[in-house]
Short mmCIF file of the C-alpha atoms (twelve columns), coordinates in Angstrom:
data_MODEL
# 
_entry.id   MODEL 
# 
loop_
_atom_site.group_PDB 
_atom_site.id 
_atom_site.type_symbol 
_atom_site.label_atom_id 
_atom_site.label_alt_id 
_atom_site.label_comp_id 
_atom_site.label_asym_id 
_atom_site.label_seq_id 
_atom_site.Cartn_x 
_atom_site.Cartn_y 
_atom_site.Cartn_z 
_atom_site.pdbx_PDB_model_num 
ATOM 1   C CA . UNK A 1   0.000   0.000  0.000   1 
ATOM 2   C CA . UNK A 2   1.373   3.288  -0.879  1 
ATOM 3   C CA . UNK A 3   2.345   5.970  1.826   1 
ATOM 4   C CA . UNK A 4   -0.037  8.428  2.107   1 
ATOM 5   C CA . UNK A 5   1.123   12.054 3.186   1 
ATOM 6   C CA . UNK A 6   -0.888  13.693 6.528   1 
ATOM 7   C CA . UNK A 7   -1.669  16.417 4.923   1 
ATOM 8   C CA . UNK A 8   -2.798  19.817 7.778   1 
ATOM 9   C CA . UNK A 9   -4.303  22.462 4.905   1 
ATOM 10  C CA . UNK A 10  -4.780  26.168 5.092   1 
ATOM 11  C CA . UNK A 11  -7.854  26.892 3.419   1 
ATOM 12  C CA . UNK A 12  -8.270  30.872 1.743   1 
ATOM 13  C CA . UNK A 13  -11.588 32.201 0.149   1 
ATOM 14  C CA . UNK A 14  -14.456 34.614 0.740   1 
ATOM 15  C CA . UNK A 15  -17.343 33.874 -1.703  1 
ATOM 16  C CA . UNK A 16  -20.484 31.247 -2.204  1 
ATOM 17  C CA . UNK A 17  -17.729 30.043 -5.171  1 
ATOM 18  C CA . UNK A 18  -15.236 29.262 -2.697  1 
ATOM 19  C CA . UNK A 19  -17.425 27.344 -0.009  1 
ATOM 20  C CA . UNK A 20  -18.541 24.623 -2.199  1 
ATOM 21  C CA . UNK A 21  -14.684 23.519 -2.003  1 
ATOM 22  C CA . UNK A 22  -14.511 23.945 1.623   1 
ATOM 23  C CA . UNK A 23  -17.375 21.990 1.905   1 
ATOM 24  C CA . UNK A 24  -16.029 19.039 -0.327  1 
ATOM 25  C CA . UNK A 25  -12.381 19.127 1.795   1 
ATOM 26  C CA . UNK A 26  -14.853 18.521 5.052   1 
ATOM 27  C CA . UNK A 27  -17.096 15.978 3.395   1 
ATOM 28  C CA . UNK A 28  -14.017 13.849 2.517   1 
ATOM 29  C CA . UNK A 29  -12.475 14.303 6.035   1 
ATOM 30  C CA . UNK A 30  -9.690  16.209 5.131   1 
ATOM 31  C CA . UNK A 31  -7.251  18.184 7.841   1 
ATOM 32  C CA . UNK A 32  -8.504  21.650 7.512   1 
ATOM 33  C CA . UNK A 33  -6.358  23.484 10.032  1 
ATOM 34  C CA . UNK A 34  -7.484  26.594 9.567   1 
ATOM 35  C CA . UNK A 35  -9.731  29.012 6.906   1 
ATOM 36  C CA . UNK A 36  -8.385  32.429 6.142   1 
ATOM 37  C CA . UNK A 37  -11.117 34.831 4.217   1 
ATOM 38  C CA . UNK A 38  -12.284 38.824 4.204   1 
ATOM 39  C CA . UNK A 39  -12.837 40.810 7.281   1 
ATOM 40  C CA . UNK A 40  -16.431 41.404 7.936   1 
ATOM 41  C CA . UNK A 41  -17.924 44.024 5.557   1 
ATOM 42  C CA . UNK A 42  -20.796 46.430 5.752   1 
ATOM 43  C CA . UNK A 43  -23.305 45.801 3.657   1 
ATOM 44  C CA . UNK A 44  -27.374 46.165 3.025   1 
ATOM 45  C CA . UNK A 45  -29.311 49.621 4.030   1 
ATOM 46  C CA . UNK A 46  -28.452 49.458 7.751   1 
ATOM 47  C CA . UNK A 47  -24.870 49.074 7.079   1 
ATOM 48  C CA . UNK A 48  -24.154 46.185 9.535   1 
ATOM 49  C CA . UNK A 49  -21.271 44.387 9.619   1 
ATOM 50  C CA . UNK A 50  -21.522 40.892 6.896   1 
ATOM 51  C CA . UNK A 51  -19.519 38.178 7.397   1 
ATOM 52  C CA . UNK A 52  -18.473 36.274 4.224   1 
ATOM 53  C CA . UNK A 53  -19.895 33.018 2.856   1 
ATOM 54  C CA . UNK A 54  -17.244 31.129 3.687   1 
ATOM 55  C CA . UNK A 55  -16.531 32.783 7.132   1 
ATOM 56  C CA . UNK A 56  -20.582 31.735 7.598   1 
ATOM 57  C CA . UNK A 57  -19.945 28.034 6.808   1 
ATOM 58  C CA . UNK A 58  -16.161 27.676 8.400   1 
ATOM 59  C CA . UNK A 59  -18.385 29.304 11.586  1 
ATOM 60  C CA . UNK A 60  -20.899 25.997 11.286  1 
ATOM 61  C CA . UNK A 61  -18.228 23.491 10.752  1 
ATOM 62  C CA . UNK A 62  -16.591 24.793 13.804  1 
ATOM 63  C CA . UNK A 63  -13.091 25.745 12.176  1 
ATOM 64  C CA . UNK A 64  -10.648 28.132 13.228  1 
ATOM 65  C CA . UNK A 65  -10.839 31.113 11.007  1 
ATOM 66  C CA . UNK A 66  -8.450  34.198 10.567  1 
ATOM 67  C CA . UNK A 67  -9.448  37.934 9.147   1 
ATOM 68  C CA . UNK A 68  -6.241  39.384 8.503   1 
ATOM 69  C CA . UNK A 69  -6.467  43.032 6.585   1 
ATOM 70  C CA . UNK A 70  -2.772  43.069 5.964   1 
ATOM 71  C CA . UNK A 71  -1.674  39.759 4.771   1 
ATOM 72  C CA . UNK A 72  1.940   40.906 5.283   1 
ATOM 73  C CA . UNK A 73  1.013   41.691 8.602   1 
ATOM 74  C CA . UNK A 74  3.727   40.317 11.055  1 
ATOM 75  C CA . UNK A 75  0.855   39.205 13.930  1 
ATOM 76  C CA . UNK A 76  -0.782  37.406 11.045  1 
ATOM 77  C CA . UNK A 77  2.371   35.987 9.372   1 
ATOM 78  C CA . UNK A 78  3.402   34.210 13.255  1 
ATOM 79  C CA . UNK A 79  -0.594  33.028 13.485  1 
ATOM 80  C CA . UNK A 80  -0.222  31.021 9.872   1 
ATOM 81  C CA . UNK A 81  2.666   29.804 10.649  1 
ATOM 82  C CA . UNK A 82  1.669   28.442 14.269  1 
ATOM 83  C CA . UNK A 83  -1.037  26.292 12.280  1 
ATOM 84  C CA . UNK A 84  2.044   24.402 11.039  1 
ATOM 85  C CA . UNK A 85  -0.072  23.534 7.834   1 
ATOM 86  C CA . UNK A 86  2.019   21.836 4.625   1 
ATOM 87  C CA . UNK A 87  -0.455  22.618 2.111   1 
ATOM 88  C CA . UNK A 88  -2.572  25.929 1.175   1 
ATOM 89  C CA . UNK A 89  -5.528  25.808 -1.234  1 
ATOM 90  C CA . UNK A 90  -6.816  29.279 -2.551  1 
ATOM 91  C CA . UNK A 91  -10.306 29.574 -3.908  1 
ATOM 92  C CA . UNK A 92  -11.326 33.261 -4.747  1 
ATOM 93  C CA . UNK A 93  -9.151  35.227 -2.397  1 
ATOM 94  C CA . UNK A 94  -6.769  37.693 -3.020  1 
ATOM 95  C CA . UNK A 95  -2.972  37.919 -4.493  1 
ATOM 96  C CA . UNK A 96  -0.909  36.699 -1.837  1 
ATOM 97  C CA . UNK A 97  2.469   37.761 -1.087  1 
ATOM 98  C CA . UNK A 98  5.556   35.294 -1.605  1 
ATOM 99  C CA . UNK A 99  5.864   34.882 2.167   1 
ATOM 100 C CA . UNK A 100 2.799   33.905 2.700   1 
ATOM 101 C CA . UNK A 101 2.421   31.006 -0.553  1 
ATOM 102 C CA . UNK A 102 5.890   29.734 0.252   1 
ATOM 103 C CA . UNK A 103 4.975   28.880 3.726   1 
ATOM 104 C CA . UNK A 104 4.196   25.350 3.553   1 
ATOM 105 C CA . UNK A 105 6.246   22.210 2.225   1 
ATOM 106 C CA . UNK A 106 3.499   20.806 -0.165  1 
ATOM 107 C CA . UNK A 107 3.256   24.612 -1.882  1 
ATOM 108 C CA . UNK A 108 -0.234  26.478 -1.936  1 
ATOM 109 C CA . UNK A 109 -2.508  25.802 -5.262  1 
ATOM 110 C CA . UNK A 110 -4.910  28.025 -6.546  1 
ATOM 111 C CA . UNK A 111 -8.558  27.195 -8.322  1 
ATOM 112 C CA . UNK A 112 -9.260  29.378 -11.385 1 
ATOM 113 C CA . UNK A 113 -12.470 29.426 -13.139 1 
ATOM 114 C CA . UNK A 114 -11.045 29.188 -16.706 1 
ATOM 115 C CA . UNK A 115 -9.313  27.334 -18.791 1 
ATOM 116 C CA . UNK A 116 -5.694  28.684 -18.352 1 
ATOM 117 C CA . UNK A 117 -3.637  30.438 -19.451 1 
ATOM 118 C CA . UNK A 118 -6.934  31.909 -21.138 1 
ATOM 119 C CA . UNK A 119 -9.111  34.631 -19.231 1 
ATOM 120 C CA . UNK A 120 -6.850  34.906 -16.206 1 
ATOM 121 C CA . UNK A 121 -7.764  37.981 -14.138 1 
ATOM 122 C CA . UNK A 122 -10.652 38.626 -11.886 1 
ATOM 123 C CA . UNK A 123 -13.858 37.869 -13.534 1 
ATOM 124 C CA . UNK A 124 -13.216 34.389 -16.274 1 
ATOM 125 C CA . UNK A 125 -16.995 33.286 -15.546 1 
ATOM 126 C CA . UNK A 126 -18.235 36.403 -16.810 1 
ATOM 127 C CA . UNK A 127 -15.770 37.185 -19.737 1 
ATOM 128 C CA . UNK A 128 -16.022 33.691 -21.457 1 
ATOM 129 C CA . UNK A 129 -19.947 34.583 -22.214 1 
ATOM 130 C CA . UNK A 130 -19.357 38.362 -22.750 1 
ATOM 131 C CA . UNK A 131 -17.020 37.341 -25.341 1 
ATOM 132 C CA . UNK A 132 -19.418 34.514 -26.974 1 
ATOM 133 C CA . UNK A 133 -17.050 30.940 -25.786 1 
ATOM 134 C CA . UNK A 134 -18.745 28.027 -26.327 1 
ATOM 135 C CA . UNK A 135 -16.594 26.171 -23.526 1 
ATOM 136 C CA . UNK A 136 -14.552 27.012 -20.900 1 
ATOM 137 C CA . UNK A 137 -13.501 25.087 -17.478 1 
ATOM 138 C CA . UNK A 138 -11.651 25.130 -13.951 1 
ATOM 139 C CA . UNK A 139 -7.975  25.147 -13.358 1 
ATOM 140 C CA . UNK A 140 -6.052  24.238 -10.828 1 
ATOM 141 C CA . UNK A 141 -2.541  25.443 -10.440 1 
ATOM 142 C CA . UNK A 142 0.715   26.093 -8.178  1 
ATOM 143 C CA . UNK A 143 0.898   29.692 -7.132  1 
ATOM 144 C CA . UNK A 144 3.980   32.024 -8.490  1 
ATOM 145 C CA . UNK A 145 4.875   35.404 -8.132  1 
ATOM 146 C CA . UNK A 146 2.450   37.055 -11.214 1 
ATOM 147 C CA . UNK A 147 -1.161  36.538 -10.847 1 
ATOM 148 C CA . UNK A 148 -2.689  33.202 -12.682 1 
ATOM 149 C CA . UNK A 149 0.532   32.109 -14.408 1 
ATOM 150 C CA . UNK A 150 1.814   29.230 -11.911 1 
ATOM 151 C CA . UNK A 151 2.574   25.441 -12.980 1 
ATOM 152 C CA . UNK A 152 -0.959  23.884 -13.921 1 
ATOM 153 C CA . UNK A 153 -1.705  20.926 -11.771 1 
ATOM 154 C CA . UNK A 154 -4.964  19.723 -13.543 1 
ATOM 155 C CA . UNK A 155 -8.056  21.230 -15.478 1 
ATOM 156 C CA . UNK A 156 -11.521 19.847 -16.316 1 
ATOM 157 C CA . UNK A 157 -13.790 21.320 -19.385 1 
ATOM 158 C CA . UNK A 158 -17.700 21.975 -19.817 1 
ATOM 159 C CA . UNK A 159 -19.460 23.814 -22.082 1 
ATOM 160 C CA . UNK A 160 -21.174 27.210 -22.719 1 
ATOM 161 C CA . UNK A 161 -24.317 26.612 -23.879 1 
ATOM 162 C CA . UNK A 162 -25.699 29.562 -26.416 1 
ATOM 163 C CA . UNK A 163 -28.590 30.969 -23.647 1 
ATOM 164 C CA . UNK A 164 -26.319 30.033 -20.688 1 
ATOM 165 C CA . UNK A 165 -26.639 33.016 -18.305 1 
ATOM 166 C CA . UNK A 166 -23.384 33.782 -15.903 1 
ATOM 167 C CA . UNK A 167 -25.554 33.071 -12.507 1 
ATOM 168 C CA . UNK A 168 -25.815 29.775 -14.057 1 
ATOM 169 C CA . UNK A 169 -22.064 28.968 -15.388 1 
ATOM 170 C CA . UNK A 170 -20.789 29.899 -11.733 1 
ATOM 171 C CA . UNK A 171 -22.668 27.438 -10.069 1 
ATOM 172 C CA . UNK A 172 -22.142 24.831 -12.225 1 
ATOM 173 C CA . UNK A 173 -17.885 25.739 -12.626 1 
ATOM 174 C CA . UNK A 174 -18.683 26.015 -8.577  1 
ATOM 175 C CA . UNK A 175 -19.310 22.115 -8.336  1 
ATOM 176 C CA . UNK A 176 -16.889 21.193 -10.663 1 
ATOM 177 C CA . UNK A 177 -14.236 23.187 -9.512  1 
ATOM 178 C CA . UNK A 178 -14.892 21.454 -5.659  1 
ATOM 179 C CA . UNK A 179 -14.565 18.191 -7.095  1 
ATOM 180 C CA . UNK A 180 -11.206 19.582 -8.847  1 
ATOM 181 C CA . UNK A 181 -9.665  20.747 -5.938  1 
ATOM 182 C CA . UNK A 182 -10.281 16.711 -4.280  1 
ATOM 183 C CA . UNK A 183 -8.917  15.317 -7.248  1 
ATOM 184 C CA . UNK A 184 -5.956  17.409 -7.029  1 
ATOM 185 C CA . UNK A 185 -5.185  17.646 -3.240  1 
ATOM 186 C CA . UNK A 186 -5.950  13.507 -3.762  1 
ATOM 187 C CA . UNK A 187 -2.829  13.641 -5.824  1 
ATOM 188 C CA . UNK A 188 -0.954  15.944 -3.605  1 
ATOM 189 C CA . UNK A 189 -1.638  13.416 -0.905  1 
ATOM 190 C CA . UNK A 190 -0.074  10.617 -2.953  1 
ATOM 191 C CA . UNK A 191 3.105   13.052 -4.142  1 
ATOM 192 C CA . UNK A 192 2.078   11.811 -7.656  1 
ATOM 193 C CA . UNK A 193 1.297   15.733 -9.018  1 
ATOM 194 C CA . UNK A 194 2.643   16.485 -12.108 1 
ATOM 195 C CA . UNK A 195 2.563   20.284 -13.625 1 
ATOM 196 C CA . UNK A 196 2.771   21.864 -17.116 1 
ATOM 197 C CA . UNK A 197 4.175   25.006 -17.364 1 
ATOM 198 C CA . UNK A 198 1.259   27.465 -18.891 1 
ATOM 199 C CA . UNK A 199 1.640   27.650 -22.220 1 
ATOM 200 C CA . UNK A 200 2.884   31.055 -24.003 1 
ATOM 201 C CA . UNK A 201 0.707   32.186 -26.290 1 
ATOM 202 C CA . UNK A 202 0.038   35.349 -28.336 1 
ATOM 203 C CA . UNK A 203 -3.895  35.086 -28.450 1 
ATOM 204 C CA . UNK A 204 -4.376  35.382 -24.383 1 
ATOM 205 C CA . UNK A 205 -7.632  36.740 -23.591 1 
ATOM 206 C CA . UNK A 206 -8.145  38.552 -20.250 1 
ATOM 207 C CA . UNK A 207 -10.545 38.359 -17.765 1 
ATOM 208 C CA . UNK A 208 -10.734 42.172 -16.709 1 
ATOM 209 C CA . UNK A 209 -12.153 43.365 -13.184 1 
ATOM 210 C CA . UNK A 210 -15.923 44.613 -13.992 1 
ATOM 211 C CA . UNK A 211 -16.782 48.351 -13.637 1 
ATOM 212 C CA . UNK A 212 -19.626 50.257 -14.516 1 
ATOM 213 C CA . UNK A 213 -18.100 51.670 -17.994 1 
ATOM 214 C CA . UNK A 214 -17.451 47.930 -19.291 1 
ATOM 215 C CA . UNK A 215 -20.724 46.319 -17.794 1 
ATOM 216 C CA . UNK A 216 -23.042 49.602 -20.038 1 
ATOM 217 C CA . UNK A 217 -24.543 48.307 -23.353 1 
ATOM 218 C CA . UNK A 218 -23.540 50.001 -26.580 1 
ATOM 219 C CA . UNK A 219 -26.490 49.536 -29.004 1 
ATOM 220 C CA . UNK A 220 -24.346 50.472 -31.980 1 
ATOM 221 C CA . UNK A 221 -22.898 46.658 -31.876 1 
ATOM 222 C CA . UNK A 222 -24.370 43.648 -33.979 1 
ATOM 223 C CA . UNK A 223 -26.942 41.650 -32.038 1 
ATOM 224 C CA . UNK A 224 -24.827 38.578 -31.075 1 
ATOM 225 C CA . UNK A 225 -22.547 41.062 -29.091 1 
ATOM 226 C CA . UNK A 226 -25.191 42.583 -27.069 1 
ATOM 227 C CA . UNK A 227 -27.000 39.723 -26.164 1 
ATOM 228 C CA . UNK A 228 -23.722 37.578 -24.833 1 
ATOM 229 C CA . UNK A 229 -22.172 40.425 -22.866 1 
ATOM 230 C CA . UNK A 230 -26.363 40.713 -20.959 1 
ATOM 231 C CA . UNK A 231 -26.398 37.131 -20.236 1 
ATOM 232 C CA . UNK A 232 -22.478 37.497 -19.214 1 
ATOM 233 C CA . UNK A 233 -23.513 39.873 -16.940 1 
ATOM 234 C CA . UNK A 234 -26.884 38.261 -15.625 1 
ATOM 235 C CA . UNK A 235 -27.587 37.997 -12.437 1 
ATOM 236 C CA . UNK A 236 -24.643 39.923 -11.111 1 
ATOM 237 C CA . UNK A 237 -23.535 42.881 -11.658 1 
ATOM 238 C CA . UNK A 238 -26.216 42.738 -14.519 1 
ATOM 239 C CA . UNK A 239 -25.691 45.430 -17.880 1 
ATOM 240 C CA . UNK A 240 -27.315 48.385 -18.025 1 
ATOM 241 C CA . UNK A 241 -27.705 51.364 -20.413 1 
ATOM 242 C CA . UNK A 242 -29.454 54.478 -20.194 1 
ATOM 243 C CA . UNK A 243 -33.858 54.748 -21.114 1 
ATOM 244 C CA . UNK A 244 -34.573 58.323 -22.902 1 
ATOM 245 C CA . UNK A 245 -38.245 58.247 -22.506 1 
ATOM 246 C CA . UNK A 246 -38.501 62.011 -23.553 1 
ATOM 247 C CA . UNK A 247 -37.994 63.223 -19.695 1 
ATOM 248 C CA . UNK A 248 -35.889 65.580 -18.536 1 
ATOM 249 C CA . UNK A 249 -33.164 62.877 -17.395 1 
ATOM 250 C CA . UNK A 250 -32.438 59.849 -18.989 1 
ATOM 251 C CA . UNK A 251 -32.898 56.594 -16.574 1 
ATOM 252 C CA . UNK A 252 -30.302 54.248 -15.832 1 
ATOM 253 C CA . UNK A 253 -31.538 50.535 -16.382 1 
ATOM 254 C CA . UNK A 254 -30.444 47.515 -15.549 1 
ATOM 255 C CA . UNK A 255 -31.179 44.609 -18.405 1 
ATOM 256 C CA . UNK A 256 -31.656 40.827 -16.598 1 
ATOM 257 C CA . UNK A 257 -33.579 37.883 -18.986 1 
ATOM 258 C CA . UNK A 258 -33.674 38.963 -22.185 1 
ATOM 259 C CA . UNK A 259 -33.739 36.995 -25.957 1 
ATOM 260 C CA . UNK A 260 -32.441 37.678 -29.223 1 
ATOM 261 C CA . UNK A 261 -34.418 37.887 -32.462 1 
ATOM 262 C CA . UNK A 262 -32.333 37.866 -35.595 1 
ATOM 263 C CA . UNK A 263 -34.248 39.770 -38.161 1 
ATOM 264 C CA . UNK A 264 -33.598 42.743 -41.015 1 
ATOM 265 C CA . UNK A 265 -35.229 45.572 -40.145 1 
ATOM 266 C CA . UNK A 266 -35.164 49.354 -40.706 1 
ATOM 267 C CA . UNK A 267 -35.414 50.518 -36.938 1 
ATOM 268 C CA . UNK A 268 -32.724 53.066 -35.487 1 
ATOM 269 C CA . UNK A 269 -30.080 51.200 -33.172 1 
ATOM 270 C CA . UNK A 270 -31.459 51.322 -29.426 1 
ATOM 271 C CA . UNK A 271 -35.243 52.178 -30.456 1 
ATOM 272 C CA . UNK A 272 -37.999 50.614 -28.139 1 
ATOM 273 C CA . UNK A 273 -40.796 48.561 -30.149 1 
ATOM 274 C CA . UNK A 274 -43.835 48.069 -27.612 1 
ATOM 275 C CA . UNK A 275 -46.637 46.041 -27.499 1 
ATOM 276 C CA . UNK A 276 -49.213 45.121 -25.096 1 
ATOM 277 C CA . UNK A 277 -46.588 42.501 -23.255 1 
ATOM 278 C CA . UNK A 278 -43.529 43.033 -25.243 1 
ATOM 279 C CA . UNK A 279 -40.398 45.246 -25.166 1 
ATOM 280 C CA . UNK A 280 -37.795 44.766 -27.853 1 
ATOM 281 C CA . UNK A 281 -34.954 47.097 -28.642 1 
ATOM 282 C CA . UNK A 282 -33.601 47.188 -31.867 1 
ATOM 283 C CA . UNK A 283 -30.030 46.526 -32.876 1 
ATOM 284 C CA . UNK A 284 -28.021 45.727 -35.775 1 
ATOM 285 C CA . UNK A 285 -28.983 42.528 -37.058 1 
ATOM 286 C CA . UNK A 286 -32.666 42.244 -35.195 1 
ATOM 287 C CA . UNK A 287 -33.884 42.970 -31.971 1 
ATOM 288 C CA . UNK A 288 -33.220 42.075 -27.935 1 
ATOM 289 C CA . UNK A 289 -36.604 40.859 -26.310 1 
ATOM 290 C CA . UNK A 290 -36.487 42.101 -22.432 1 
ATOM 291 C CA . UNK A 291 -37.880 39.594 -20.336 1 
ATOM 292 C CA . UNK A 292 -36.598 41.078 -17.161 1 
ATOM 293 C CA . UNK A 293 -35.552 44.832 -16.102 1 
ATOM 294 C CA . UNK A 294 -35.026 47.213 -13.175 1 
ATOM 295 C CA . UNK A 295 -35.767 50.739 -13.229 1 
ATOM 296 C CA . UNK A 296 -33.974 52.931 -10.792 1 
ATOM 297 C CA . UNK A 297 -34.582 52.151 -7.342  1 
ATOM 298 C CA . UNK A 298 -37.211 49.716 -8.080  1 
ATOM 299 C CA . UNK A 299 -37.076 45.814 -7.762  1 
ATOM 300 C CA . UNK A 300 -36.959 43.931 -10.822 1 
ATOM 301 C CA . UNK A 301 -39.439 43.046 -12.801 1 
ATOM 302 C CA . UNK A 302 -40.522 41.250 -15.696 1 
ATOM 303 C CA . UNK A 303 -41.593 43.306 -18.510 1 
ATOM 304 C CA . UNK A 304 -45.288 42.598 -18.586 1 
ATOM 305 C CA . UNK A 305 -45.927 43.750 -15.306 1 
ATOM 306 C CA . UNK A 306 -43.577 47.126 -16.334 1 
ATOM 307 C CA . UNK A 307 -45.918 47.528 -19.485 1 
ATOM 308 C CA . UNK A 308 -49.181 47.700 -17.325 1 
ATOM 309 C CA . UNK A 309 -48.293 50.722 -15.765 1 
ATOM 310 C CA . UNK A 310 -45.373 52.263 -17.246 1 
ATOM 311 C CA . UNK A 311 -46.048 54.203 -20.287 1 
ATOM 312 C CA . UNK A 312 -42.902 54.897 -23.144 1 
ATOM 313 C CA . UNK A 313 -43.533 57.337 -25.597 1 
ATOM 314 C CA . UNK A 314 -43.305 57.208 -29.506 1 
ATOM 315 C CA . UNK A 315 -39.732 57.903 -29.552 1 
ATOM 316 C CA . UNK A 316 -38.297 56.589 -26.030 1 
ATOM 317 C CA . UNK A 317 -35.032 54.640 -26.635 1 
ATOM 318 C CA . UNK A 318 -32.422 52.798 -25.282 1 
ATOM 319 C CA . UNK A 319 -28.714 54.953 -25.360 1 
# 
């Protein structure tokens, strides 16, 4: 029977993304020493103090969790380092300085919701739709100095269906991703990991951090465009664009559900067509069909309930 390494691990996340691999390491009784995530945040109307998802489940398991602000912090550095752990697994954290993912002897690995070396950066789930993939996948790999560019351990593919919505790629990259991380840390265990060095490669596409300027819609662009970077975008942060409904300000709306129409038509990019339950905008190549929107400081809805008492005028448009 082969020798199996005792393995003590350091887990580090903060999101839903990240517990779903916490919650695997548990399930398969591994050594989880201790969980390091975000500090608690404010958050909601009343501004109270939020724990994060994973602090909420390490909390329920019982596990001894750290909140350091300054992960170069000294205090911090001695507290690691007094878990004695020989193995670190990252799972939507932050870049972590070299002291910290050179502390123990099995190295610290990182899980990456793309298919490296494509779409490193901080949002992969969201840029493989925006930019129309038809697959993309999880990666795990050995941290390095630069961000997503360590020795990959393993990777596993699925694919992007053409209505697949971003809400609905995370969770299912979230499962796979868990079951990843096992398979890899089951390796680890073993000491039968082998790497590949990432591959160079001129083509690299990169997962940029989403702000409000490159989440807006530009009705100018063909249909196909449009529609992927709403559904790369749906549920969260969601795209929006400005409504001219002949007021004095323009409203800022946010676009959820929608569908595409390919037609030829005649109609001004970003003009509204109405009906009694429809909304379509037009675009070049046919028309988006909103299902689901949210008006300024208003839940959202879908759009028949909008059209009963929400009136747009003749020439009310999308910019």
């Amino acid at each position: 029977m082969t020798h199996k390494r005792d393995l003590r691990i350091v887990f580090m996340g903060t999101p839903d993304f990240a517990v779903a691999t916490l919650k695997a390491l548990i399930d398969n009784n591994y050594n989880v020493v201790g969980v390091i995530t975000a500090p608690d945040r404010p958050a909601g109307r009343g501004q109270k103090l939020r724990a994060s998802a994973v602090k909420e489940f390490a909390l329920e398991q019982k596990l001894n969790i750290l909140q350091p602000t300054n992960l170069k912090a000294e205090p911090f550095l001695e507290e690691l380092k007094a878990l004695n752990a020989n193995l670190q697994i990252i799972v939507a954290f932050r870049m972590l300085p070299k002291v910290v993912w050179q502390m123990p002897e099995y190295g610290t690995f990182n899980l990456h919701a793309s298919l490296l070396p494509q779409y490193r950066g901080a949002a992969p789930i969201h840029w493989a739709i925006i930019n129309g993939e038809t697959k993309t996948g999880v990666t795990t790999f050995f941290i390095d100095e630069k961000i997503d560019t360590g020795a990959i351990i393993q990777s596993e593919e699925t694919e992007i269906k053409a209505t697949t919505t971003v809400g609905e790629l995370h969770d299912d990259l979230m499962t796979i991703g868990s079951e990843l991380v096992i398979k890899t840390v089951e390796h680890i265990e073993a000491d039968t990991v082998s790497t590949t060095i990432q591959p160079q490669t001129d083509d690299l596409k990169t997962a940029y951090k989403l702000n409000r300027e490159n989440c807006k819609i530009d009705w100018s662009q063909p249909i196909d465009t449009i529609y992927n970077k709403i559904r790369g975008l749906n549920p969260f942060p969601a795209a929006w664009c400005y409504l001219d409904n002949s007021e004095s300000e323009p409203l800022s709306v946010k676009l959820y559900e929608v569908e595409k129409q390919d037609e030829d038509h005649k109609h001004a990019n970003g003009s509204i067509i109405t009906s009694k339950d429809e909304l379509k905008v037009a675009c070049q190549g046919g028309y988006i069909n909103i299902i689901e929107i949210q008006l300024p400081g208003k839940r959202k809805m879908k759009v028949k309930s909008l059209l009963n008492g929400f009136s747009f005028s003749e020439s009310s448009k999308l910019l």
